[in-house]
Backbone as a ProteinNet text record, in pm:
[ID]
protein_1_A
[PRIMARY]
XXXXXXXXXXXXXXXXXXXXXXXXXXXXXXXXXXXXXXXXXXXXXXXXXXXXXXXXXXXXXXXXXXXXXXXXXXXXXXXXXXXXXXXXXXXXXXXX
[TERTIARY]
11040	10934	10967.6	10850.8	10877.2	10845.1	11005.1	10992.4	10923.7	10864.4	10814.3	10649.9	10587.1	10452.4	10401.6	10275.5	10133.3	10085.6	10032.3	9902.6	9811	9662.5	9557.3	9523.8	9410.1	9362.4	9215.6	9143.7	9009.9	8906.9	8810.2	8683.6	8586	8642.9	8512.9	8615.5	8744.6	8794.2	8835.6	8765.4	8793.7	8894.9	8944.9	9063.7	8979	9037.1	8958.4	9095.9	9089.8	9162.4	9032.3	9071.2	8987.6	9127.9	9060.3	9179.5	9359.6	9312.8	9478.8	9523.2	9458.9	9467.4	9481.5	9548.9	9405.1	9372.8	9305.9	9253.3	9177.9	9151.3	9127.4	8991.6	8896.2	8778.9	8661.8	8677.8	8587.2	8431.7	8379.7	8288.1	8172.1	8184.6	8098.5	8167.9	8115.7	8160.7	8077.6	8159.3	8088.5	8119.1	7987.8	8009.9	8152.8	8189.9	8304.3	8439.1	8428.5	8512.9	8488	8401.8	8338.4	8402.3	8421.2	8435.8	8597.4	8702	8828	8861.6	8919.5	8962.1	9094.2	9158.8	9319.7	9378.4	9430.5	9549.7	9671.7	9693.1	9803.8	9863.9	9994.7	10147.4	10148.7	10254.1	10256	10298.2	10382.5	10446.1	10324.3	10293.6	10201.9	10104.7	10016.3	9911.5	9986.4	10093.7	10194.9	10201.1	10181.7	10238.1	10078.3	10002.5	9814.1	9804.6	9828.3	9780.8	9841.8	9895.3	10002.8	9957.3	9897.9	9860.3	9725.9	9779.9	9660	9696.3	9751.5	9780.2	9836.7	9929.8	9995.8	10109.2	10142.4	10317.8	10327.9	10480.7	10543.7	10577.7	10595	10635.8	10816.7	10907.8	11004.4	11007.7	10857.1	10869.8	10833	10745.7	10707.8	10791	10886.5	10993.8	11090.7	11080.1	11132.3	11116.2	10999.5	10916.1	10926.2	10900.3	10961	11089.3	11199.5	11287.7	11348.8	11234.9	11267.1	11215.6	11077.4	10994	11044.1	11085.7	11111.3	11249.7	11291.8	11408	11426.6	11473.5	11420.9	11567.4	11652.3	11757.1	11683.9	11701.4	11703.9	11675	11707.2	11689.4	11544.3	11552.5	11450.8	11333.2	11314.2	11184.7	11184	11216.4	11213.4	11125.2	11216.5	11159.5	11000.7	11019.3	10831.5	10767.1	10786.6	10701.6	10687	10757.9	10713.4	10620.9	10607.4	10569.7	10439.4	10441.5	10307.1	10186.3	10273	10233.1	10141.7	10258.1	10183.6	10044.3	10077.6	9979.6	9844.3	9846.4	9674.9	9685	9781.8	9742	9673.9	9733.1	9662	9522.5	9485.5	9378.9	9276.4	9318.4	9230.4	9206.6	9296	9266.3	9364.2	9390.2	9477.5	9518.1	9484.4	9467.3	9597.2	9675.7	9815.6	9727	9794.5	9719.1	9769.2	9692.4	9727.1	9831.4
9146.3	9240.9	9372.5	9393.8	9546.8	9667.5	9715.7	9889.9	9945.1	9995.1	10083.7	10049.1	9922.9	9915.5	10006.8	10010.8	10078.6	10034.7	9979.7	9949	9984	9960.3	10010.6	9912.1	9947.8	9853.1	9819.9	9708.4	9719.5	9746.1	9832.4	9866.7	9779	9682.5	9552.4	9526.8	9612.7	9565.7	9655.1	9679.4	9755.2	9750.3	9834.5	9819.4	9853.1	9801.5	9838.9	9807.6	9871.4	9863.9	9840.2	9746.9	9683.6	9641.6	9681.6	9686.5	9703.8	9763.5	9788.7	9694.9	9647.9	9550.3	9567.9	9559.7	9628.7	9467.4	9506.6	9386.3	9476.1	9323.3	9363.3	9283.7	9362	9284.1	9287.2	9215.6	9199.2	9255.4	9361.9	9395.7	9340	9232.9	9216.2	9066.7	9036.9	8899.7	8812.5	8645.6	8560.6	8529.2	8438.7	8406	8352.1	8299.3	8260.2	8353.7	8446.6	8542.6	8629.5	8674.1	8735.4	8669.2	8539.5	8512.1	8514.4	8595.5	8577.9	8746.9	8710.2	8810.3	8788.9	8904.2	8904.6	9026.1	9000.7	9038.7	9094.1	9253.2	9263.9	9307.3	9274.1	9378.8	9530.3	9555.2	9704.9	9785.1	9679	9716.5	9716.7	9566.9	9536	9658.5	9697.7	9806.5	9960.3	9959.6	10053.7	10055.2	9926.6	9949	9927.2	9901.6	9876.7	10019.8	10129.3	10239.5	10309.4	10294.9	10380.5	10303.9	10198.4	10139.1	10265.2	10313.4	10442.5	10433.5	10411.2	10369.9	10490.2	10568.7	10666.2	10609.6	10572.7	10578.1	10397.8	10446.9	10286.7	10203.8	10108.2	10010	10056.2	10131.8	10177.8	10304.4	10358.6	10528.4	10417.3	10305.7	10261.4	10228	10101.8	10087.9	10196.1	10290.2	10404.2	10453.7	10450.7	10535.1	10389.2	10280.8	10162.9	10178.4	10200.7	10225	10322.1	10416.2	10533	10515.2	10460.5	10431.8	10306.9	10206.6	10103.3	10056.7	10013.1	9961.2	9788.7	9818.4	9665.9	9680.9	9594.6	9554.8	9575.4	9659.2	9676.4	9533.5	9410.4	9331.9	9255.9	9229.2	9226	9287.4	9465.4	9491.7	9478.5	9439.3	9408.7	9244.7	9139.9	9064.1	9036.2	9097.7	9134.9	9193.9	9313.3	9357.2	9267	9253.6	9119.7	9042.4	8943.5	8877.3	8952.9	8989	9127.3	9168	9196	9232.5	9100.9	8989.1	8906.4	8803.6	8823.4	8766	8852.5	8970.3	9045.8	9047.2	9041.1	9019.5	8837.8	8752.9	8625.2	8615.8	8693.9	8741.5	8784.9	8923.3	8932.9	9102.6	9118.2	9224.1	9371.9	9364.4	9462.6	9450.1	9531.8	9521.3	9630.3	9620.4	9704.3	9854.5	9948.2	10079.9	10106.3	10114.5	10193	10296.7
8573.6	8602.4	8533.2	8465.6	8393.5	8517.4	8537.6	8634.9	8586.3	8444.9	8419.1	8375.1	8419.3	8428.5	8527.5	8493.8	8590.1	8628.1	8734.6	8792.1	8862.3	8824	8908	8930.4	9046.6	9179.4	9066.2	9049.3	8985.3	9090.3	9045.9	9088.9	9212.3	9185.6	9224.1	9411.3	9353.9	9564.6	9632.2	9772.8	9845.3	9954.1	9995.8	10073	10251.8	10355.3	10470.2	10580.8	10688.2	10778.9	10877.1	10971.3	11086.6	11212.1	11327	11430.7	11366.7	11330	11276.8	11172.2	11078.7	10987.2	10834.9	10723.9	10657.6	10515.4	10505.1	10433	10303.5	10180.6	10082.6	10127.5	10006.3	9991.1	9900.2	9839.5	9690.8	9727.2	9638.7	9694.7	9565.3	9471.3	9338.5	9271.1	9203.6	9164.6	9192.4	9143.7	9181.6	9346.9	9400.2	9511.8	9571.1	9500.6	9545.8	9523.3	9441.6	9426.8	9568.2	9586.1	9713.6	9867.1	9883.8	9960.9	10005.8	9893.4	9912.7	10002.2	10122.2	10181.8	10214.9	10128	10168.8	10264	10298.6	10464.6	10421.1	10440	10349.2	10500.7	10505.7	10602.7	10542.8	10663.8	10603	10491.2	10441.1	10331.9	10187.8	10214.5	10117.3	10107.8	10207.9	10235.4	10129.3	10151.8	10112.1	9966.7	9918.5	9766.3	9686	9775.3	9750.1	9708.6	9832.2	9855.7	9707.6	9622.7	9520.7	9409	9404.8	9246.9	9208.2	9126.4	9090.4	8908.4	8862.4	8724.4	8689.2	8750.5	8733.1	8798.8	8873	8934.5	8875.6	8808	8776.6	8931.3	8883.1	8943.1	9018.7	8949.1	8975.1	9108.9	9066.3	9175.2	9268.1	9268.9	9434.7	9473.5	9436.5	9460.9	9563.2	9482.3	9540.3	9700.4	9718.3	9778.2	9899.9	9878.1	9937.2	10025.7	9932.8	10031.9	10085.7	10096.4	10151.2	10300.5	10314.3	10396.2	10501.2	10446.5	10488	10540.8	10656.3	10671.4	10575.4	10471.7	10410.3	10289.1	10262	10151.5	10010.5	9911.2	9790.8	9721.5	9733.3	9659.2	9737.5	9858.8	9958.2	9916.8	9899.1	9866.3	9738.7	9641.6	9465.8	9471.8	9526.6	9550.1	9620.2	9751.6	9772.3	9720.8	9652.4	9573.5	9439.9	9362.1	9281.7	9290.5	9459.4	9474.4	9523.6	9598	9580.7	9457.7	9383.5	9218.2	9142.5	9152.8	9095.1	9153.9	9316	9326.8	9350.1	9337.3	9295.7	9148.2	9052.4	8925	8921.3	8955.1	9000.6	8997.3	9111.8	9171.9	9080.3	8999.6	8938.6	9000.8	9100.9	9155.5	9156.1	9025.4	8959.6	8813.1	8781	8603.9	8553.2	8476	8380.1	8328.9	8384.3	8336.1	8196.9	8095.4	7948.6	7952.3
[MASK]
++++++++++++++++++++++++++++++++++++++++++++++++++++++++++++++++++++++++++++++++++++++++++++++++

């Protein structure tokens, strides 16, 4: 994983907290794109909230374990796994 990528969130998904939740949710697309609603933890919500295509992948990190009681290799690994699966998705695009 490149530390020093960017990422922004794309246009088409909105972020929502419901009873203390917060969830993603495609607001455009095809029907079936529409129908995918993802469930992020707190952490996840955490590293959602900072994809602005200004902070690398390294400052969240950062900012990760400042916040978090969580092992250095622990949050590298979730965030990874984090990363790639809204790039998967479709729901985060590499900032220029």
């Amino acid at each position: 994983m490149n530390m020093a990528a960017r990422y922004r969130k794309k246009d088409n998904i909105a972020g929502r907290i419901i009873a203390g939740e917060s969830f993603l949710v495609p607001v455009c697309g095809t029907p079936a794109e529409m129908e995918k609603i993802f469930v992020m933890n707190p952490m996840a919500d955490f590293v959602w909230q900072r994809l602005d295509g200004r902070q690398t992948l390294e400052t969240i990190l950062a900012a990760i374990l400042e916040n978090f009681a969580v092992e250095p290799e622990q949050a590298l690994a979730d965030m990874a796994d984090l990363i790639s699966q809204l790039l998967e998705n479709g729901l985060i695009e590499e900032a220029a």
